[in-house]
C-alpha positions as CSV (number, residue, x, y, z in Angstrom):
1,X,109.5,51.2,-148.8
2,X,106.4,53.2,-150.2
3,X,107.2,55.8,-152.6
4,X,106.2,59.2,-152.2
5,X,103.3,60.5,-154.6
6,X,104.5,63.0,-157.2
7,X,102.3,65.5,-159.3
8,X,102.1,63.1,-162.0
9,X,100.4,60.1,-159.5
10,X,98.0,62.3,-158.1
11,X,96.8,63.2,-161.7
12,X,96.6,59.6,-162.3
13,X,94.8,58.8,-158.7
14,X,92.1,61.7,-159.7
15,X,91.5,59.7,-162.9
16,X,92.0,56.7,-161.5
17,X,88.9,57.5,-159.0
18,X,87.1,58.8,-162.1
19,X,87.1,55.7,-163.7
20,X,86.6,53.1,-160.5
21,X,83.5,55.5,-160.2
22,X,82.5,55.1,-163.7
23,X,83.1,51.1,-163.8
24,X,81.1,50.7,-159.8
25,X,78.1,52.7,-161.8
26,X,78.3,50.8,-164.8
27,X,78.1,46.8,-162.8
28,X,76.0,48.3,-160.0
29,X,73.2,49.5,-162.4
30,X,73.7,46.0,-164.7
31,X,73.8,44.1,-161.3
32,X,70.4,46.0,-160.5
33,X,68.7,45.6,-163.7
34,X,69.6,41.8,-163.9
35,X,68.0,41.3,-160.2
36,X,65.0,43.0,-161.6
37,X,64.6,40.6,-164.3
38,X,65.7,37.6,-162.1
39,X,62.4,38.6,-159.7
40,X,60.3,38.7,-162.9
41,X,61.3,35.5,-164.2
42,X,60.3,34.3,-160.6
43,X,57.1,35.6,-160.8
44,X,56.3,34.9,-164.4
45,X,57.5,32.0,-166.0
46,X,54.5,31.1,-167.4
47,X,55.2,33.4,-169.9
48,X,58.1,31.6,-171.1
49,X,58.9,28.3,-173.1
50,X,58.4,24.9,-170.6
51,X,62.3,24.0,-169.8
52,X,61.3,20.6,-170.2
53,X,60.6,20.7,-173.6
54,X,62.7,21.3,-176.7
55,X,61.7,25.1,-177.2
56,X,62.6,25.8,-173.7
57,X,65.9,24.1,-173.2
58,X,66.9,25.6,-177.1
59,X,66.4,28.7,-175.4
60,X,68.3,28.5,-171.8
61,X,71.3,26.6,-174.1
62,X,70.9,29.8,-176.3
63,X,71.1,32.3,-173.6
64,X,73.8,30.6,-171.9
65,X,75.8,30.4,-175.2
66,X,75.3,34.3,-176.2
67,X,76.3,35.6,-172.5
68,X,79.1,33.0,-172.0
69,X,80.5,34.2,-175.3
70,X,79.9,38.0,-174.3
71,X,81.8,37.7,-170.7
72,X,84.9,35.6,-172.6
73,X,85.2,38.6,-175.0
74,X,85.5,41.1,-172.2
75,X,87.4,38.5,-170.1
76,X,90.2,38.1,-172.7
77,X,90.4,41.6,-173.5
78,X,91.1,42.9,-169.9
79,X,93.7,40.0,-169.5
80,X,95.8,41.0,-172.7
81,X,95.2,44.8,-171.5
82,X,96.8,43.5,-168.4
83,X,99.1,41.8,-169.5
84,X,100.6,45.0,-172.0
85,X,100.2,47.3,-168.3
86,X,102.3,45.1,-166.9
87,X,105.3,44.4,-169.8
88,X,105.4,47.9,-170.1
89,X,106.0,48.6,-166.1
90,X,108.3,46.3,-166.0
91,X,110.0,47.2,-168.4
92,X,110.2,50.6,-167.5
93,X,111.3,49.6,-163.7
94,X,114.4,47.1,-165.6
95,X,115.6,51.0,-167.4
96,X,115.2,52.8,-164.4
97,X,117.0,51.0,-161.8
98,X,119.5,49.7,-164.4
99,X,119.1,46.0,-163.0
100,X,120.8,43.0,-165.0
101,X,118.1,40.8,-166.4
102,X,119.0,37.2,-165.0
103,X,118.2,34.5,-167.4
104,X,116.0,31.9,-166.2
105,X,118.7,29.2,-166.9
106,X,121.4,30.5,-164.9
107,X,119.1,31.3,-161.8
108,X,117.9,27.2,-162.3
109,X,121.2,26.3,-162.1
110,X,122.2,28.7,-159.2
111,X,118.7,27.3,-157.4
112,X,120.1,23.7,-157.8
113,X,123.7,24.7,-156.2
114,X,122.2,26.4,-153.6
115,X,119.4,23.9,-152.7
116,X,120.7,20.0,-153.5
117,X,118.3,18.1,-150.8
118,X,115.2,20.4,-151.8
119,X,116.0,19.9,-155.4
120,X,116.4,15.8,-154.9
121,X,112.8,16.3,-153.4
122,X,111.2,17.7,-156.0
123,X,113.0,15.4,-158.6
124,X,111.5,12.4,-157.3
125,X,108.1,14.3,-156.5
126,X,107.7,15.1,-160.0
127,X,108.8,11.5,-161.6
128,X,105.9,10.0,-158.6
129,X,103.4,12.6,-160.6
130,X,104.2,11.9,-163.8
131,X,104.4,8.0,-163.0
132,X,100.8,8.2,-161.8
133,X,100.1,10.5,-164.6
134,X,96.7,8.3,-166.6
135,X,94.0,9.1,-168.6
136,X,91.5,7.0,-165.8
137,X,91.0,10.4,-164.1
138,X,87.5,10.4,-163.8
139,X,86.3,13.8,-165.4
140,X,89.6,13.3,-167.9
141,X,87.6,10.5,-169.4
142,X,84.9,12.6,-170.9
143,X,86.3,16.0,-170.8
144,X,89.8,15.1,-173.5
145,X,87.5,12.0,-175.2
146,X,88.3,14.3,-178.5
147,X,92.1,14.2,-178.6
148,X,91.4,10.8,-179.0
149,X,89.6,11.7,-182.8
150,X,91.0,12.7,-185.9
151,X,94.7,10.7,-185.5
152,X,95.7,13.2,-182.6
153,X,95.3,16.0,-184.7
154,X,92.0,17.8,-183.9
155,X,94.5,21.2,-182.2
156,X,93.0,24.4,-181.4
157,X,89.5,22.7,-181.7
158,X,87.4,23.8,-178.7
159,X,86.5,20.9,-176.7
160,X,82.6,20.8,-175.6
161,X,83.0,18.8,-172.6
162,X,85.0,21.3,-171.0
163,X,82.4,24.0,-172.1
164,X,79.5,22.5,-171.0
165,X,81.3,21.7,-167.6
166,X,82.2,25.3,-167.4
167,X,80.6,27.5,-169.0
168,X,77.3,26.3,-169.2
169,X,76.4,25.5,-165.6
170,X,72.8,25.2,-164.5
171,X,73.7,24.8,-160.9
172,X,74.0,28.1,-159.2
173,X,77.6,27.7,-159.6
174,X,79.7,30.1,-161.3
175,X,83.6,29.0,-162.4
176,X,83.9,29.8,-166.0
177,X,87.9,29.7,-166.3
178,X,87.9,26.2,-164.1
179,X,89.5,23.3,-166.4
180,X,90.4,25.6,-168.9
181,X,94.1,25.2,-168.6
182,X,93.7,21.3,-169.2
183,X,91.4,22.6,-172.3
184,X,94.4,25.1,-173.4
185,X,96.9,21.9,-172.8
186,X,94.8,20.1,-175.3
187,X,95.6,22.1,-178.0
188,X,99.3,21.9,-177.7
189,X,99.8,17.9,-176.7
190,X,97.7,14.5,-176.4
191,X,99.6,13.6,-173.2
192,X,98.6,13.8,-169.9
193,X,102.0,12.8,-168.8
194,X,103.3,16.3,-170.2
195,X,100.2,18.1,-168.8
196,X,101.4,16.3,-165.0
197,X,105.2,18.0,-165.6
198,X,103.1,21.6,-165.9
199,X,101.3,20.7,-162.6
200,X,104.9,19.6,-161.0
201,X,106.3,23.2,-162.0
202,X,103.1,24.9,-159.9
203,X,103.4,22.8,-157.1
204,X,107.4,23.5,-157.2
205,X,106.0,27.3,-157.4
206,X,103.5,27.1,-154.4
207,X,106.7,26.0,-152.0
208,X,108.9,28.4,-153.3
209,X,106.1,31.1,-152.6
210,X,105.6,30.0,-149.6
211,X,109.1,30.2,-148.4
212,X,109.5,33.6,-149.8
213,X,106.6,34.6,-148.2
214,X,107.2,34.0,-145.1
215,X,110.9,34.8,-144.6
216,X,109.2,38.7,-146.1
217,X,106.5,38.8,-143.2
218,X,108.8,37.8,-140.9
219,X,111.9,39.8,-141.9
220,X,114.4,36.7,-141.3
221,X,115.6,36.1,-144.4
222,X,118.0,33.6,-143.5
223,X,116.2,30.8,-141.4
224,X,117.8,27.6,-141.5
225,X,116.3,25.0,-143.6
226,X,113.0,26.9,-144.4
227,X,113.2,25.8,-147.8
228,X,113.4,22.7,-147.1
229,X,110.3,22.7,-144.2
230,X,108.8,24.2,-146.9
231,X,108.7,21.6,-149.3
232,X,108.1,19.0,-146.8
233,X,104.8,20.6,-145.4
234,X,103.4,20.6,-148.9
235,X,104.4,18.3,-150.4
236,X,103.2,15.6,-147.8
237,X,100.0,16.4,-146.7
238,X,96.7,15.3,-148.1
239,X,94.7,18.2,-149.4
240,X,97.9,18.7,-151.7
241,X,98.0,15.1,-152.5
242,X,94.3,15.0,-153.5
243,X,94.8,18.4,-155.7
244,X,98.0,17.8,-157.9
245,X,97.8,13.8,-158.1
246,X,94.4,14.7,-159.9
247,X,94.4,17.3,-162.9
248,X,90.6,17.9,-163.1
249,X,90.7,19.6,-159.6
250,X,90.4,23.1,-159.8
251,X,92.4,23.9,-156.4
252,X,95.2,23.0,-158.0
253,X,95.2,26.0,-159.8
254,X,93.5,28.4,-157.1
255,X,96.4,27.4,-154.9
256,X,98.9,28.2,-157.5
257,X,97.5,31.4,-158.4
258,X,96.6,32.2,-154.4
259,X,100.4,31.7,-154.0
260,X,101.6,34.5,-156.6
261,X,99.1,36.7,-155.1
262,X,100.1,36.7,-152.0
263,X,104.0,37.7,-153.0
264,X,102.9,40.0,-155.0
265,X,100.4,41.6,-153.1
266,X,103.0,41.8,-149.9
267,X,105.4,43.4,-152.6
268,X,102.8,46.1,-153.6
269,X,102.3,46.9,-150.0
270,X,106.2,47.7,-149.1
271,X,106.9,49.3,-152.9
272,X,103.5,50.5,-154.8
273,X,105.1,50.1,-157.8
274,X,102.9,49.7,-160.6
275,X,103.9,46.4,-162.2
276,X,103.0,44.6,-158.8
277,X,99.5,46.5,-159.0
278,X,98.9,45.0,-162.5
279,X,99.7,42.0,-161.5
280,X,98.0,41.2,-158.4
281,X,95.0,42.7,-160.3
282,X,95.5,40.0,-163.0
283,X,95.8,37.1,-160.5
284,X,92.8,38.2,-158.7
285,X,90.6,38.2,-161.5
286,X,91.7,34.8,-162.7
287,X,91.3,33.1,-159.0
288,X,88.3,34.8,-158.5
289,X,86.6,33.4,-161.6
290,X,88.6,30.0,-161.3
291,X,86.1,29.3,-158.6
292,X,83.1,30.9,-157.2
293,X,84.3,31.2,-153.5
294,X,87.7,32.3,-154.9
295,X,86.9,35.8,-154.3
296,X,87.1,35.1,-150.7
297,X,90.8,34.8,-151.0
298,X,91.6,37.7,-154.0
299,X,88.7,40.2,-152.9
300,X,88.3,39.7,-149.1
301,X,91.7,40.7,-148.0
302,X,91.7,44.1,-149.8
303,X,88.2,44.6,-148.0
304,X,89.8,44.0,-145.1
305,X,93.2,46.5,-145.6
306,X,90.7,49.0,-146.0
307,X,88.8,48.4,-143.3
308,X,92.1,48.3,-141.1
309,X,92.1,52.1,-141.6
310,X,89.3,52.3,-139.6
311,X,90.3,50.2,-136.7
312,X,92.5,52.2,-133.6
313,X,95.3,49.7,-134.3
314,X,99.0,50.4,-135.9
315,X,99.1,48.3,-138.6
316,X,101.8,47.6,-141.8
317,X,99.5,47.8,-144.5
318,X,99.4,50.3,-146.7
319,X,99.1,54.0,-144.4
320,X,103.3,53.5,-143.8
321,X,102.1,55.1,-139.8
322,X,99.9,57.9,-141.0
323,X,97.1,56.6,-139.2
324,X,93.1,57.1,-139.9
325,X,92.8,58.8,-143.4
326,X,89.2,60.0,-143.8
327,X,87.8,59.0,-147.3
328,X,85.1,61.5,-148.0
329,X,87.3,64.4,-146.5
330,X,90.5,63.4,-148.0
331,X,89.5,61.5,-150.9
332,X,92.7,61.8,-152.6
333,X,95.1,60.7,-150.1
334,X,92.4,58.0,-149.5
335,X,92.5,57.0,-153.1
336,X,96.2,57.2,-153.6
337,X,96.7,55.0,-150.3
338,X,94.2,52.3,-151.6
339,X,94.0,52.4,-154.9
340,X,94.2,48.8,-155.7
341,X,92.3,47.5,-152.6
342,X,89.1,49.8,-154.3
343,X,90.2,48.3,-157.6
344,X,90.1,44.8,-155.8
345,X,86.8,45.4,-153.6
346,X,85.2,46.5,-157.2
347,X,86.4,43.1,-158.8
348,X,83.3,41.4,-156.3
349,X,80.7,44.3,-158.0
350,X,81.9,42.8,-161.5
351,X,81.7,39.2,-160.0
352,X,78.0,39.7,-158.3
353,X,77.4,41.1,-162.1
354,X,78.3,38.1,-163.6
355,X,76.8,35.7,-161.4
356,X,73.5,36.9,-161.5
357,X,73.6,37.0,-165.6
358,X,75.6,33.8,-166.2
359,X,74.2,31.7,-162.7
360,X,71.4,32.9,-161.4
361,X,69.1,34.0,-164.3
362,X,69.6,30.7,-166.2
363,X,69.4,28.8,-163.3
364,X,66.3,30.0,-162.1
365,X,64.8,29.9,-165.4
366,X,65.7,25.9,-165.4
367,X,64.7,25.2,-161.9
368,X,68.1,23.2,-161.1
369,X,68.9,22.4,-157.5
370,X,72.2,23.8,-156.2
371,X,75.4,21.8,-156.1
372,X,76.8,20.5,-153.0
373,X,72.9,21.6,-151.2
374,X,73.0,17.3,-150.1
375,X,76.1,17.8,-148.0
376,X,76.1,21.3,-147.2
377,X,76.6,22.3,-143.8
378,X,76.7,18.5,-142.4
379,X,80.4,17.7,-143.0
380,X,83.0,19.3,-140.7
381,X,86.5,17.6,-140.4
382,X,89.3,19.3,-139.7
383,X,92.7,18.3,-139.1
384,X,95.3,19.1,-136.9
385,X,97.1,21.8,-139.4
386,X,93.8,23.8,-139.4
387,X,93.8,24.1,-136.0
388,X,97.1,25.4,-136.1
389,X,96.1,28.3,-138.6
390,X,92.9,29.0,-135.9
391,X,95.2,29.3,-132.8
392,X,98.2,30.9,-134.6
393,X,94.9,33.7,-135.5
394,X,93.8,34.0,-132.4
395,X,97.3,34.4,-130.4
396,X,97.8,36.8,-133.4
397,X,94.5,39.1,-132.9
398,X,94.8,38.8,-129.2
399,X,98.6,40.5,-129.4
400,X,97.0,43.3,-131.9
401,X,94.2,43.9,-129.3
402,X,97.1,44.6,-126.7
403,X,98.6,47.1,-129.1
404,X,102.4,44.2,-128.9
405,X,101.9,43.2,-132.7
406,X,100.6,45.4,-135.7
407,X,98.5,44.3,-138.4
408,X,100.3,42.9,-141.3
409,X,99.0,40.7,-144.5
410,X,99.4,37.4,-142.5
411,X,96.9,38.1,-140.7
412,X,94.8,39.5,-143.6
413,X,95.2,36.0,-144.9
414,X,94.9,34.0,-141.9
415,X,91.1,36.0,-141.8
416,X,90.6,35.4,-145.4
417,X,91.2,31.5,-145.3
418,X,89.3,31.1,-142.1
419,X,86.2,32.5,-144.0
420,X,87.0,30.4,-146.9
421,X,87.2,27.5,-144.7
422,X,83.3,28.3,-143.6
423,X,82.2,28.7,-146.9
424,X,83.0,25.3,-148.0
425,X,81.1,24.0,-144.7
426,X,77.9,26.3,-145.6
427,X,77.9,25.5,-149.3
428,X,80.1,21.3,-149.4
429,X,80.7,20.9,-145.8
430,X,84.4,21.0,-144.7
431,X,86.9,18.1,-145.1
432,X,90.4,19.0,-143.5
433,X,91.8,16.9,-146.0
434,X,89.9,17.7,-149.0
435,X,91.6,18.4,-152.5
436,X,89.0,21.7,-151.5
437,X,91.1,22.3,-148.2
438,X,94.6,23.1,-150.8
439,X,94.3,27.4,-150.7
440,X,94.1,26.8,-147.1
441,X,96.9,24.6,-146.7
442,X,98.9,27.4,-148.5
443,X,98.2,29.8,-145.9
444,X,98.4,27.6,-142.9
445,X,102.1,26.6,-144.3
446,X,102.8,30.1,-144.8
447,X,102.2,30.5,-141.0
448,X,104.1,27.3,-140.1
449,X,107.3,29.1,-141.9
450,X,106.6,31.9,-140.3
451,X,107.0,30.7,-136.7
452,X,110.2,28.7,-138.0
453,X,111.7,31.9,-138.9
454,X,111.1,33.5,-135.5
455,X,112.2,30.1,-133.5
456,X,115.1,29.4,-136.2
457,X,116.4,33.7,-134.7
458,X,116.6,32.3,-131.2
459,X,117.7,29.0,-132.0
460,X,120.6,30.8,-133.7
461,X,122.0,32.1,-129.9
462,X,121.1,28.2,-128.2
463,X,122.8,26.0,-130.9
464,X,126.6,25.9,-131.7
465,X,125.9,26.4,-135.2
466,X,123.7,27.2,-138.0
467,X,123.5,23.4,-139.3
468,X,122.1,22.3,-135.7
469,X,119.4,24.9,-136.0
470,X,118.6,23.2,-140.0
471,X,119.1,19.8,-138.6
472,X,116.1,20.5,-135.8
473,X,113.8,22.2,-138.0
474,X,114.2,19.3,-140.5
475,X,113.4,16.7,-137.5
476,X,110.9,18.4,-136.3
477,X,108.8,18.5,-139.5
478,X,109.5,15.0,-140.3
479,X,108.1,13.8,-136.8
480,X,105.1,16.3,-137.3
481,X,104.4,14.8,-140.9
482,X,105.1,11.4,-139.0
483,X,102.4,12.5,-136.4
484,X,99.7,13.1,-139.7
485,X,100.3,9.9,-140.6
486,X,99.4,8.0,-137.7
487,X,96.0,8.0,-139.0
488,X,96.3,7.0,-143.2
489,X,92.8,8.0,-143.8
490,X,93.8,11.6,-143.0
491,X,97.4,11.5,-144.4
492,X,99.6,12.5,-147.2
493,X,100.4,8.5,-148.2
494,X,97.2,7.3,-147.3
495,X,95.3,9.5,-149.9
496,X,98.1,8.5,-152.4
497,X,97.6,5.6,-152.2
498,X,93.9,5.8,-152.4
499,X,94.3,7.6,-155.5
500,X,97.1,5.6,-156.7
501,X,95.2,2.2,-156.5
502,X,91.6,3.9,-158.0
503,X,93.8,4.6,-161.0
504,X,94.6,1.2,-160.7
505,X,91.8,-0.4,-160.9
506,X,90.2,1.4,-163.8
507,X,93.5,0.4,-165.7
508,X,93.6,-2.7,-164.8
509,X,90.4,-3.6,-165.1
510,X,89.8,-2.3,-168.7
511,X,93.5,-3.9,-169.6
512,X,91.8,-7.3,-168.5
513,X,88.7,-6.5,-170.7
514,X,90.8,-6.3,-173.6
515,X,92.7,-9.5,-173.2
516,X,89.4,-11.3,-172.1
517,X,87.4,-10.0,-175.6
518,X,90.4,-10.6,-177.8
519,X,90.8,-13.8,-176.8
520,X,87.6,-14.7,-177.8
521,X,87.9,-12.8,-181.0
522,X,90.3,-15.2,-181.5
523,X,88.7,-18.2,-180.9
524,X,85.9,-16.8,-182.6
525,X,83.3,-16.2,-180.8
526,X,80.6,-13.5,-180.2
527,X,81.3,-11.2,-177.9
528,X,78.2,-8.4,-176.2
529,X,79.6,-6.5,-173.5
530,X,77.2,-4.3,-171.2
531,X,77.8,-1.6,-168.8
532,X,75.9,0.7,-167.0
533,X,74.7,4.1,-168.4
534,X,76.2,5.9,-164.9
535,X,79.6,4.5,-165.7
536,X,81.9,6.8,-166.8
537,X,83.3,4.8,-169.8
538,X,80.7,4.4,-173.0
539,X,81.2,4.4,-176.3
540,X,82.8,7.9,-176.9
541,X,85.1,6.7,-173.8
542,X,87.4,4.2,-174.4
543,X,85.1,1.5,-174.6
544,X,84.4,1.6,-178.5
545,X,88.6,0.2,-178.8
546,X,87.3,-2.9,-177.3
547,X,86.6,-5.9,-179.7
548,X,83.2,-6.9,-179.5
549,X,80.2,-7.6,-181.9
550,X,77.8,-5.6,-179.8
551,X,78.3,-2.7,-177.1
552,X,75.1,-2.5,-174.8
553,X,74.5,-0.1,-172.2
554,X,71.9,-1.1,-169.3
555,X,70.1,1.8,-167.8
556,X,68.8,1.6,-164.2
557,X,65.8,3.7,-164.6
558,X,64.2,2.2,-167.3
559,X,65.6,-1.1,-166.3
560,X,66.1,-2.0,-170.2
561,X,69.6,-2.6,-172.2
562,X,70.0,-0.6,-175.3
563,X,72.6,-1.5,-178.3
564,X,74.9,1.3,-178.4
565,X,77.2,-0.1,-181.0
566,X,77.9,-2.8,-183.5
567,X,75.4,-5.6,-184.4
568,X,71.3,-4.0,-183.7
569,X,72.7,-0.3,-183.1
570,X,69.8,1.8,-181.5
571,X,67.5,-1.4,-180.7
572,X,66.2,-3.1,-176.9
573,X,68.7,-5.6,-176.6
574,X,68.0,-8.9,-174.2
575,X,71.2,-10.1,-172.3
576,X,72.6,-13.8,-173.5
577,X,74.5,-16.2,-172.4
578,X,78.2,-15.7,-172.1
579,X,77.5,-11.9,-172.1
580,X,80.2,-9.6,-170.6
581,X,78.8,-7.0,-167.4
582,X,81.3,-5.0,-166.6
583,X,82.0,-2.4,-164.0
584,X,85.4,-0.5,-164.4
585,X,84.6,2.5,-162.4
586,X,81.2,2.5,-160.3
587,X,81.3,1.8,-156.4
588,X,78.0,2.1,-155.7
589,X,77.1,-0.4,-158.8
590,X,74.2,-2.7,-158.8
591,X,74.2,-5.8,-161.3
592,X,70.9,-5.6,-163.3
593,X,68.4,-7.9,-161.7
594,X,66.5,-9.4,-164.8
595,X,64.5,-12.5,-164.5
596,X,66.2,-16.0,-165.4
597,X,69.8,-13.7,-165.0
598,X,72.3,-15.2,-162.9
599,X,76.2,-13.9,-163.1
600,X,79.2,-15.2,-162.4
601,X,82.2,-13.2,-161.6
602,X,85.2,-13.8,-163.4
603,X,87.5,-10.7,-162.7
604,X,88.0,-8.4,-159.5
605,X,90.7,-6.1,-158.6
606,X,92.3,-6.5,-155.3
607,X,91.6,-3.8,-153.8
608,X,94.2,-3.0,-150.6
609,X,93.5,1.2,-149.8
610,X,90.0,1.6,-150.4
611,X,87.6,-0.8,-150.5
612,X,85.9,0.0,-152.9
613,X,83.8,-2.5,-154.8
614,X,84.8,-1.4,-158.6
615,X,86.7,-3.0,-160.7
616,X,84.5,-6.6,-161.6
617,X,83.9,-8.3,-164.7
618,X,80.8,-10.6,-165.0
619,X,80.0,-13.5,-167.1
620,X,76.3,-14.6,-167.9
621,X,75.5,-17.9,-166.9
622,X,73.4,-20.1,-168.5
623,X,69.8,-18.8,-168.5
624,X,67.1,-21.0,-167.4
């Protein structure tokens, strides 16, 4: 239940306002100035250094180093502030309603009683993770190159393909925390193995918030198997699949945090207690900065509890049945009602802030063209579960509209990940099935549950018992999951085993490199092996453990082949005979055409899933 204001919160609300007016000044007149000088820069570059030359990219890389480092500082401190707001509620709620602490042992334990078929599932989820757990993740390549240096023990060492990935885009793209968990990973193990157990314990966490989430919204708190319907629902389905079989993704994360801040959020709304205002805060910040359209999902559905005040419609938000509450003449009460909604809606003024300093400015200044702009708009697949979130909205509105349903947060998030959902067809174009499609998937499970939990109430009067409810809940996800994968290019296995079999490839392919170069090592021969400069492997990248007396890289655009390493560094090289071409990880490779070249192919990986023509090693013939 909400609590009732005392003397003391309303003293707190009045300088609470205070300061919310203080920060919206403060990133509204920055957020001016910065458009002021964006519109200069527009208008006078001539003025500044040529970004094509060396003075001019010194001083974008410079800019972009000094504001990154500036907006980290702040960053960091308003997370450990935070984080000490929100030790010190709950520490304070723990003495005053005299609850006993359970130990996170004994509830695992009581989970695993309780739960036996859900706990099975995620068992052997997490060993298929970890199992396909390899350092051939495309980004992982170059972004963890340098836990490779310095015997393993280079920790705590920043690691600069993360940075410039982040936090130095030129793109008009702004996600500075995106990756930086697999940075902080880094620091504490080698192992992407470990680093798939961490992304096992989030996924675990999104289907437990999920469950919990629903069973809330709904108020049946004990529907048969939901659970269970939970698990399966995320577990197999393809957005999932393409967002925690792949660390480098940063939905992975968005979905996690998405999850937490949706429990949390509900739980502010029915308590207001302080510790779940802290931390729904805290979530929002991070998601919104783990990816530039985040804020859709941690901003937009505060904007739209606010604006729920003004609509004629009962709703369960946050005015417990007062009704309309006029903000400018009853500020107080208006404050007091909303207080994190205005704290959340002033999170997108600090955002615009940032994006126009640490985005826009630089990426004017550089000319760049924007990411995604190729497929933007163009792409729109959806799949049968986002349908269901769309008519499960409209069915919703249309009951609210008759005045039989009020507004709760379900349908604040059903909203929210609609709009998110058009975003990513404006700015990407919109794949159903998408790694990009996983905070969606969330919310469209969330409303799955939620219609399990008001079938599984009259099921309860219809079936003789409560395991016959279970039992049909169970079937009827299985056949629904059975029903997604009627067509594998859409499904849960067939991006699996897309994924599964790219790793594949890559592994296999450079395994066979190494047994083909040291046999000839042993045999003593010479041994050149070229690749091409748009591979992801090069010298820094796995490649330099190969044996070989020269490493040469062909680029496409100059059409030349340059000695990276051993015999001749830093010379034109001309290919051989014998000569190695390899192609590990390209599909859309093209074997140099160079006069009196001919190849033959001695190594290709069977590809089953996808097709795709990687995973070749070449041999130069004789040349005429």
């Amino acid at each position: 239940m909400i609590q009732n204001p005392t003397v003391n919160d309303f003293k707190n609300h009045r300088d609470g306002s205070k300061s919310l007016f203080y920060a919206t000044a403060l990133t509204s007149f920055a957020s001016s100035v910065g458009l002021i000088l964006w519109q200069w820069l527009k208008n006078n570059r001539s003025f500044l250094p040529d970004p094509e030359e060396s003075v001019g990219n010194a001083l974008a890389g410079q800019y972009l180093g000094t504001a990154y480092d500036l907006f980290l500082i702040v960053l960091l401190s308003a997370i450990i502030y935070l984080g000490i707001k929100i030790a010190r509620e709950k520490h304070h709620e723990f003495s005053r309603e005299s609850r006993v602490k359970k130990f996170f042992g004994s509830r695992l334990v009581s989970f695993v009683k309780s739960n036996p078929v859900v706990t099975a599932i995620f068992t052997v989820y997490t060993v298929l993770l970890v199992q396909e757990a390899t350092w051939f993740h495309g980004e992982l390549i170059g972004w963890i190159q340098d836990v490779f240096r310095d015997n393993f023990l280079s920790n705590f060492s920043i690691r600069y393909d993360f940075v410039s990935e982040t936090l130095r885009r030129e793109d008009y793209r702004l996600f500075p925390l995106s990756h930086q968990d697999l940075h902080v990973y880094t620091w504490f193990t080698p192992y992407v193995k470990v680093m798939m157990l961490i992304s096992a314990v989030q996924l675990i966490t999104v289907v437990v918030c999920a469950k919990r989430l629903a069973e809330n919204i709904s108020g049946n708190k004990s529907a048969a198997s939901l659970l269970l319907i939970s698990a399966l629902l995320t577990l197999f389905c393809a957005s999932i699949a393409n967002a925690f079989f792949q660390l480098d993704y940063p939905e992975r994360m968005l979905t996690f945090l998405l999850s937490m801040y949706s429990l949390t959020y509900l739980h502010y709304l029915r308590h207001r207690d302080r510790s779940s205002f802290y931390i729904t805060f805290l979530l929002a910040l991070l998601g919104m900065y783990w990816k530039d359209t985040g804020f859709i999902l941690f901003i937009f559905p505060a904007a739209i509890v606010i604006g729920a005040n003004f609509l004629p419609f009962p709703n369960l938000l946050n005015t417990n049945g007062e009704g309309f509450v006029h903000p400018l003449k009853n500020w107080r009460r208006f404050y007091s009602l909303y207080k994190l909604e205005l704290w959340l809606c002033w999170l997108f003024s600090a955002f615009i802030m940032s994006y126009i300093y640490l985005s826009l400015i630089p990426s004017t200044y550089l000319d760049t063209e924007a990411y995604g702009s190729t497929s933007a708009g163009t792409v729109f697949s959806p799949i049968i579960r986002f349908w269901i979130l769309v008519s499960f909205t409209i069915v919703r509105l249309a009951l609210i509209l008759a005045r039989r349903k009020n507004i709760n947060l379900l349908d604040i998030l059903n909203i929210s990940a609609i709009t998110y959902a058009f975003a990513l067809y404006v700015l990407v174009g919109f794949k159903g099935y998408s790694y990009q499609y996983a905070p969606i998937e969330f919310i469209t499970i969330v409303n799955i549950l939620v219609l399990w939990c008001w079938a599984s109430k009259r099921l309860d009067k219809k079936l003789p018992s409560k395991h016959f409810v279970g039992i049909a809940g169970f079937a009827i996800t299985l056949l629904f999951i059975g029903y997604e994968h009627l067509d594998k290019r859409y499904s849960f296995y067939g991006h699996a085993s897309r994924v599964h079999e790219l790793h594949n490839s890559w592994e296999q392919t450079y395994d066979k490199i190494d047994q083909i170069t040291r046999e000839r090592k042993k045999n003593g021969d010479q041994v050149n092996i070229i690749y091409s400069s748009q591979s992801w492997f090069d010298k820094s990248r796995h490649l330099d453990r190969l044996r070989y007396d020269r490493l040469i890289e062909w680029n496409p655009g100059y059409g030349k082949f340059f000695i990276k390493d051993g015999i001749g560094p830093y010379t034109e090289y001309i290919p051989q005979t014998d000569d190695l071409y390899i192609n590990i990880d390209r599909t859309d490779s093209i074997l140099p055409t160079q006069p009196n070249i001919t190849y033959e192919l001695i190594y290709q990986f069977n590809h089953k899933h996808t097709g795709r023509p990687n995973g070749q090693i070449y041999k130069i013939k004789a040349l005429d």
